[in-house]
C-alpha positions as CSV (number, residue, x, y, z in Angstrom):
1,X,-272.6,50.3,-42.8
2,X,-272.2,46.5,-43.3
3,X,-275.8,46.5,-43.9
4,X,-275.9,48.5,-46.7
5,X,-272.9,46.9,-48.1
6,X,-274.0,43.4,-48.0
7,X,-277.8,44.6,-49.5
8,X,-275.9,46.1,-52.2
9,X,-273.8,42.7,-52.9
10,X,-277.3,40.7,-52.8
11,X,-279.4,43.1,-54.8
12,X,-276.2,43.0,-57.5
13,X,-275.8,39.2,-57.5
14,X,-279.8,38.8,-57.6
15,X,-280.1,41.2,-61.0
16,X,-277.2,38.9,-62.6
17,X,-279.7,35.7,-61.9
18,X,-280.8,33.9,-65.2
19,X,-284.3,34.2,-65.0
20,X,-286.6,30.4,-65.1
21,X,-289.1,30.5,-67.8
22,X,-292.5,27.9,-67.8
23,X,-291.6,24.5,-69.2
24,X,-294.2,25.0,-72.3
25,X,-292.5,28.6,-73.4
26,X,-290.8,28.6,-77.1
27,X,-287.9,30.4,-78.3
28,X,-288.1,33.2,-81.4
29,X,-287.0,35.6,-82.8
30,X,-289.5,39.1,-82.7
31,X,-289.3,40.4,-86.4
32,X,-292.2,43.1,-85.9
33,X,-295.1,44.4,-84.2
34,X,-298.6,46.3,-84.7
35,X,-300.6,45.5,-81.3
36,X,-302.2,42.8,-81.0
37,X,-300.3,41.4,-84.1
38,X,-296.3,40.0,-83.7
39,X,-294.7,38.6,-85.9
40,X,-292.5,35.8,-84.3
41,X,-290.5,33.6,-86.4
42,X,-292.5,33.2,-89.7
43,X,-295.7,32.7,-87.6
44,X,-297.9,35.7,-87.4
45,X,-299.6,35.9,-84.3
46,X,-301.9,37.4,-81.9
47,X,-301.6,38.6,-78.8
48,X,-305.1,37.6,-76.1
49,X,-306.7,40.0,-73.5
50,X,-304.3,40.5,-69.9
51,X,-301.3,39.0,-72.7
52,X,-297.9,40.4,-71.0
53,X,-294.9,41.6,-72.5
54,X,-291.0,41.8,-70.6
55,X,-288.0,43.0,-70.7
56,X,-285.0,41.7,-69.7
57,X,-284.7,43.9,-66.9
58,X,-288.1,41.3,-65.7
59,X,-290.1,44.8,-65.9
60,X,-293.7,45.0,-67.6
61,X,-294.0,46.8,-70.8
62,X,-297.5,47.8,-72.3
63,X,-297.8,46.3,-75.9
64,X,-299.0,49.7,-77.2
65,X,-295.4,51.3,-76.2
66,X,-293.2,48.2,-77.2
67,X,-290.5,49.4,-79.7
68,X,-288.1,46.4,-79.4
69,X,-287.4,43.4,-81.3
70,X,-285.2,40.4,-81.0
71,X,-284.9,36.9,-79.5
72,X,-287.5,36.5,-76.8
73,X,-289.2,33.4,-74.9
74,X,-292.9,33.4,-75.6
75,X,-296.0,31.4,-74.4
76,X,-299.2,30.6,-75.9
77,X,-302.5,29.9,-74.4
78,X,-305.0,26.9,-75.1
79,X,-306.9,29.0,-77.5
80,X,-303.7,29.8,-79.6
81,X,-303.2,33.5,-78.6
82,X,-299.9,34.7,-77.7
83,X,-300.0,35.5,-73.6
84,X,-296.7,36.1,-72.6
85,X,-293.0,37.9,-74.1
86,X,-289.8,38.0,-72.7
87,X,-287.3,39.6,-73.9
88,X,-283.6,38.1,-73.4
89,X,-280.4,38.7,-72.2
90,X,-277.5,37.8,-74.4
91,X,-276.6,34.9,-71.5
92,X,-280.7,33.9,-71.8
93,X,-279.9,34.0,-75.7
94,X,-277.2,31.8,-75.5
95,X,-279.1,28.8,-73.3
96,X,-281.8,28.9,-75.3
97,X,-280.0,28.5,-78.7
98,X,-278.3,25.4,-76.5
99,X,-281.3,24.1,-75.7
100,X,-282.5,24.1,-79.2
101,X,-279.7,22.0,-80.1
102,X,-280.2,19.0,-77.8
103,X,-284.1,19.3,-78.6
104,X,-283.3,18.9,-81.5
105,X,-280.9,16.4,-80.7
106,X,-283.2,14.3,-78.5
107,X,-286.5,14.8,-80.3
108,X,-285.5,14.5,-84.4
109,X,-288.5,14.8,-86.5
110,X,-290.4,12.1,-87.0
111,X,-292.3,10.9,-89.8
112,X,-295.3,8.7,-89.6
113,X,-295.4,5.7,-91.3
114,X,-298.7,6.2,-92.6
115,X,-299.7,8.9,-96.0
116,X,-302.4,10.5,-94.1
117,X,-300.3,11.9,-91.5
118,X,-297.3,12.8,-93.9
């Protein structure tokens, strides 16, 4: 019986983890979707082949049944196609607006000092 009741206890604590995301992953904001098209931000883009899409349960969702929009954590590929989605908790929501800040913070916007690259 204490075996079941201390699995339980683990399994609960692990679903409350905030999940890690890869380094190079941005934050948006999902407006709308016509597979292989999203509309992230004000960017259109497109999603590549084996691209995967999450909820924020962690689970897979096929992009042909997606019916959700919202903030999410997405990652690009080196040809420019969209290749992964999460979609994120209000606790995931609320670091990565956080993290936006100090970015934003740490890294102002530079401008170049010469016209070509202005």
């Amino acid at each position: 019986m204490a075996i079941i009741i201390l699995a339980c206890m683990v399994s609960h604590g692990y679903a409350q983890m905030i999940r890690n995301f890869p380094i190079d992953s941005k934050f948006g904001n999902l407006k709308s979707h016509s597979y292989p098209e999203f509309k992230i931000d004000k960017k259109t883009m497109v999603m590549g082949v084996g691209g995967q899409i999450r909820d924020t349960n962690n689970l897979l969702i096929m992009p042909t049944m997606l019916t959700q929009k919202g903030h999410i954590r997405y990652q690009v590929d080196n040809m420019g196609f969209l290749h992964r989605i999460w979609f994120l908790t209000p606790e995931e929501i609320k670091l990565a607006k956080e993290e936006e800040k100090l970015l934003k913070k740490q890294n102002p916007q530079k401008k170049f000092s010469i016209p070509f690259f202005q």
